[in-house]
Each structure stands twice: as structure tokens, then as C-alpha cells.
C-alpha positions in Angstrom: 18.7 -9.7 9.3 16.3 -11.9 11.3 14.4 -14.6 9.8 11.0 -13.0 10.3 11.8 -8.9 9.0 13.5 -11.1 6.1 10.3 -12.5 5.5 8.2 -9.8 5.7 10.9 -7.3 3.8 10.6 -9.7 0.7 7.0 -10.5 1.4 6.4 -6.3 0.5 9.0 -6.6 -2.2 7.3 -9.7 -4.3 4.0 -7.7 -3.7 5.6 -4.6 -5.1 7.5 -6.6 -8.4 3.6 -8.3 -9.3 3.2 -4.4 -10.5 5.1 -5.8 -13.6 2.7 -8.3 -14.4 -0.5 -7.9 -16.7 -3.0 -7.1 -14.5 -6.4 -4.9 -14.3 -6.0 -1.2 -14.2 -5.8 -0.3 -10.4 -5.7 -3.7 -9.4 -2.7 -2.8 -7.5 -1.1 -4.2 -4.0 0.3 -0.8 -3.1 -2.2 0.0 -0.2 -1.3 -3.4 1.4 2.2 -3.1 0.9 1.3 0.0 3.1 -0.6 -1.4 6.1 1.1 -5.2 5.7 5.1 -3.7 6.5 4.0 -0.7 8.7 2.0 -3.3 11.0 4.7 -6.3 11.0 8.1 -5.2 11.0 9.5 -4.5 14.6 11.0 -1.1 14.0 8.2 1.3 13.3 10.7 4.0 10.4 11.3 0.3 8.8 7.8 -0.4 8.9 7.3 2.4 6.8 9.9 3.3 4.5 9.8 -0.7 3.9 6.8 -0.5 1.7 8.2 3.2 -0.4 11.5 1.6 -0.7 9.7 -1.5 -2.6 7.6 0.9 -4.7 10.8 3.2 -5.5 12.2 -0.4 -6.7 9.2 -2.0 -8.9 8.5 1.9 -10.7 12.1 1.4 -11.7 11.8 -1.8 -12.8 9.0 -0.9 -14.8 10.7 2.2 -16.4 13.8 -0.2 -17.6 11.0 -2.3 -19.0 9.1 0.5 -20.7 12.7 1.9 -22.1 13.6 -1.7 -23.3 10.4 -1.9 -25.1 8.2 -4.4 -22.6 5.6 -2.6 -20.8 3.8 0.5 -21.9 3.1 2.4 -18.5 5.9 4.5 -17.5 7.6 3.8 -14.4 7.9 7.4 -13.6 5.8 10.3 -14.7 4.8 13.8 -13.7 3.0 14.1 -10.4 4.5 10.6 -9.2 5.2 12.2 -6.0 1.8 11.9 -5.1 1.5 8.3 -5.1 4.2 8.0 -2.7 2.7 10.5 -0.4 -0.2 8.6 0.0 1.5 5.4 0.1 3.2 7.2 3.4 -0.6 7.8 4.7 -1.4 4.4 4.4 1.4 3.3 6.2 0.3 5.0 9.0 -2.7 3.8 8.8 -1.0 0.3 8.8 0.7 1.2 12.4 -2.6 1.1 14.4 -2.5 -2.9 13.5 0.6 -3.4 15.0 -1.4 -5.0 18.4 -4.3 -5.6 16.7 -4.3 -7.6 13.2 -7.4 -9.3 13.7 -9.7 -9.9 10.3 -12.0 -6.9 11.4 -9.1 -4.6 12.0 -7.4 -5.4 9.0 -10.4 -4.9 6.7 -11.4 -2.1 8.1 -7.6 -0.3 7.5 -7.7 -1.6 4.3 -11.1 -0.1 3.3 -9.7 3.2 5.0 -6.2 2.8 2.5 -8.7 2.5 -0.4 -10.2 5.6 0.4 -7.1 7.5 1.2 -6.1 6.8 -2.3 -9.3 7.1 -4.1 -9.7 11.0 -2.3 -5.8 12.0 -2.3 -5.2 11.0 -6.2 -8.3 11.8 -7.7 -8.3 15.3 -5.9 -4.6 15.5 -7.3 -5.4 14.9 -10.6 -8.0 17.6 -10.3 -6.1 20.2 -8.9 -3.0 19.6 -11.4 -5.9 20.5 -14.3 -5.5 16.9 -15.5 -7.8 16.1 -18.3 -10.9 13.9 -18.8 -11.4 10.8 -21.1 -12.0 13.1 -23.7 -9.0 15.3 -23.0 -10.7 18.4 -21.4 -9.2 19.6 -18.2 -11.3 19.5 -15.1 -12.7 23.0 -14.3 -11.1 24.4 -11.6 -14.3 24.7 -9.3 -16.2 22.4 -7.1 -18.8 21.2 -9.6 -15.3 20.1 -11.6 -13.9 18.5 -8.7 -17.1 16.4 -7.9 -16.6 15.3 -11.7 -13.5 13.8 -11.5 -14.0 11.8 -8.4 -17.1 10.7 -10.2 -15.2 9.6 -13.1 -12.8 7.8 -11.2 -15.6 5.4 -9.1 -15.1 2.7 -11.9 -11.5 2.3 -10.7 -12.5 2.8 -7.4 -13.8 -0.3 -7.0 -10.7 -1.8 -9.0 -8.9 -0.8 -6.5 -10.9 -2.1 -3.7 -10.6 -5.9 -5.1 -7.0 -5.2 -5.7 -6.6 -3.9 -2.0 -8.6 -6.7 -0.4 -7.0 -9.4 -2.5 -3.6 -8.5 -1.7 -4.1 -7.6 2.2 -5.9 -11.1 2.3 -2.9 -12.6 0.6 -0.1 -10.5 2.5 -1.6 -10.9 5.8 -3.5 -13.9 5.6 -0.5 -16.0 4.2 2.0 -14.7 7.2 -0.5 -15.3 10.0 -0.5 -19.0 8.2 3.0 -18.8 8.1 3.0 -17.6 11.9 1.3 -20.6 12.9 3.7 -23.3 11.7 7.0 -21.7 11.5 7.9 -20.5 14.6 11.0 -17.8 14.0 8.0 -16.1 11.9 6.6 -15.4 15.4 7.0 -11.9 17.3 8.8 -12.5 20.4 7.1 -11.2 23.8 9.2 -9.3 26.1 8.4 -10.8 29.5 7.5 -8.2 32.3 9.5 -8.3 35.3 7.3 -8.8 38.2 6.7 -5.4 40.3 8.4 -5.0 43.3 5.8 -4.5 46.5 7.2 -1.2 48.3 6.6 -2.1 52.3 
């Protein structure tokens, strides 16, 4: 494996394992595990299933450590599926960066992953007649649906500082590493000069 797809595999791995530690509901580095391996690594179907593969990996993680009695949440659960599914939108979100990863860019895809998550799991949550905080199910109707994405602004914007700290970190930290360490750096394939037809 070269250096730099090393790199950035355990980059997206490390990102996905911080899942174990204590940290704020939703404050989660899943959307820029999405965008950070689908924009870097060379080969686009490892550019995405990168970033599933290291999610698949810290849920399992964290179901050992729910079985053996040191974490509460439940590595896997009912409806899981749906995480993962839009973990796979992100990531092609993530492949528009691949020739442009400038601060702009990046923030903008990683407001965009935040929103894909916010709208695909809340509507999921509603349409699987989920309950509220008091343990009613969501009606099934539009009025019902508008409740629950109401309900989940709160960790909305949870995930939003989760998302921006950990694109920041992912992407800001290898573009740092880029500068000064140069088998980090994507190699250009030189053009060969067009032949003039007489």
C-alpha cells in the first residue's frame, strides 16, 4: 500500500474508532469520514467503501464494548442500515472535491453531509413510527413528519459542530501534512505534448 492511501485509510479509521470515546450526542465524525476518503484516495470504489468499511469496524467495536459491559449505546440496532446509506450519499458528495478541496468547497460539502443526514435519518425515524421523547410514535402524516424533524434541530446543530470539527481536522491536518511530507502528495500525470497533424 502506498504511503499516502496508508495515510489517509488510517486517517478515516482513527476518525471512525474516536466513536468509542465520551463525546456529545451527535458529535460524530461520520459525515467527514464520508467526504475526507471519497475526495483523497486515488481509486474512486476505495474512496468510498473506505469510509463504510471504518464505520462497519468502530459499530463493532462498540457492540464488543457494550457486551463486555463498557459503553451503553449499542453498536448495532434496528434500522442501522440507514446510517450507512447515507454515509454512502455523503461519500458522493465527498467525490465532487476530488479537484477541488479548497476551504470553500470543503465547507460547503460538509454543510451539504449535515443536511443529508439531518433529512435522511430524521425522515427514517419517522417513517419507521419511531417514538417521541415521551414515547408516542410520530403520526403517520405530514404535520407528524414536520414534528420530528422539529424535534431533531437540537442535534442538528450537534452534528454540525461535530461535522465541521472533524472535516477541519481530517482535511486540514492532511493538506498540513501535504505541505511537508512529500510522499503525502498526489502525483500529476504529465501530458504528452500533442502531435501537430501537417
Amino acid at each position: 500500500m502506498k504511503t499516502r492511501t496508508f495515510v489517509i485509510v488510517g486517517a478515516v479509521l482513527l476518525a471512525a474508532l474516536t466513536r468509542l470515546m465520551p463525546h456529545p450526542q451527535n458529535f460524530a465524525p461520520i459525515t467527514a469520514m464520508g467526504l475526507f476518503g471519497a475526495a483523497t484516495l486515488a481509486d474512486r470504489r476505495w474512496g468510498i467503501l473506505t469510509p463504510l468499511l471504518a464505520l462497519f469496524i468502530s459499530d463493532l467495536c462498540i457492540e464488543v464494548a457494550n457486551r463486555m459491559g463498557l459503553m451503553t449505546s449499542w453498536g448495532f440496532y434496528p434500522g442501522q442500515w440507514l446510517i450507512y446509506a447515507t454515509t454512502f450519499l455523503i461519500t458522493l458528495v465527498g467525490l465532487l472535491l476530488r479537484n477541488h478541496r479548497t476551504v470553500r468547497a470543503i465547507a460547503g460539502a460538509t454543510l451539504a453531509g449535515s443536511i443529508i443526514f439531518f433529512v435522511v435519518t430524521n425522515f427514517g425515524h419517522w417513517a419507521a413510527g419511531a417514538p417521541d421523547f415521551y414515547g408516542n410514535p410520530y403520526p403517520q402524516t405530514f404535520e407528524g413528519l414536520i414534528a420530528c424533524y422539529a424535534a431533531g434541530l437540537p442535534f442538528f446543530a450537534k452534528t454540525l459542530l461535530g461535522d465541521a470539527f472533524y472535516s477541519t481536522v481530517l482535511f486540514g491536518g492532511f493538506a498540513f501534512a501535504e505541505m511537508y511530507l512529500p510522499a503525502l502528495r498526489k502525483l500529476k500525470v504529465a501530458r504528452e505534448p500533442q502531435k501537430e497533424i501537417a
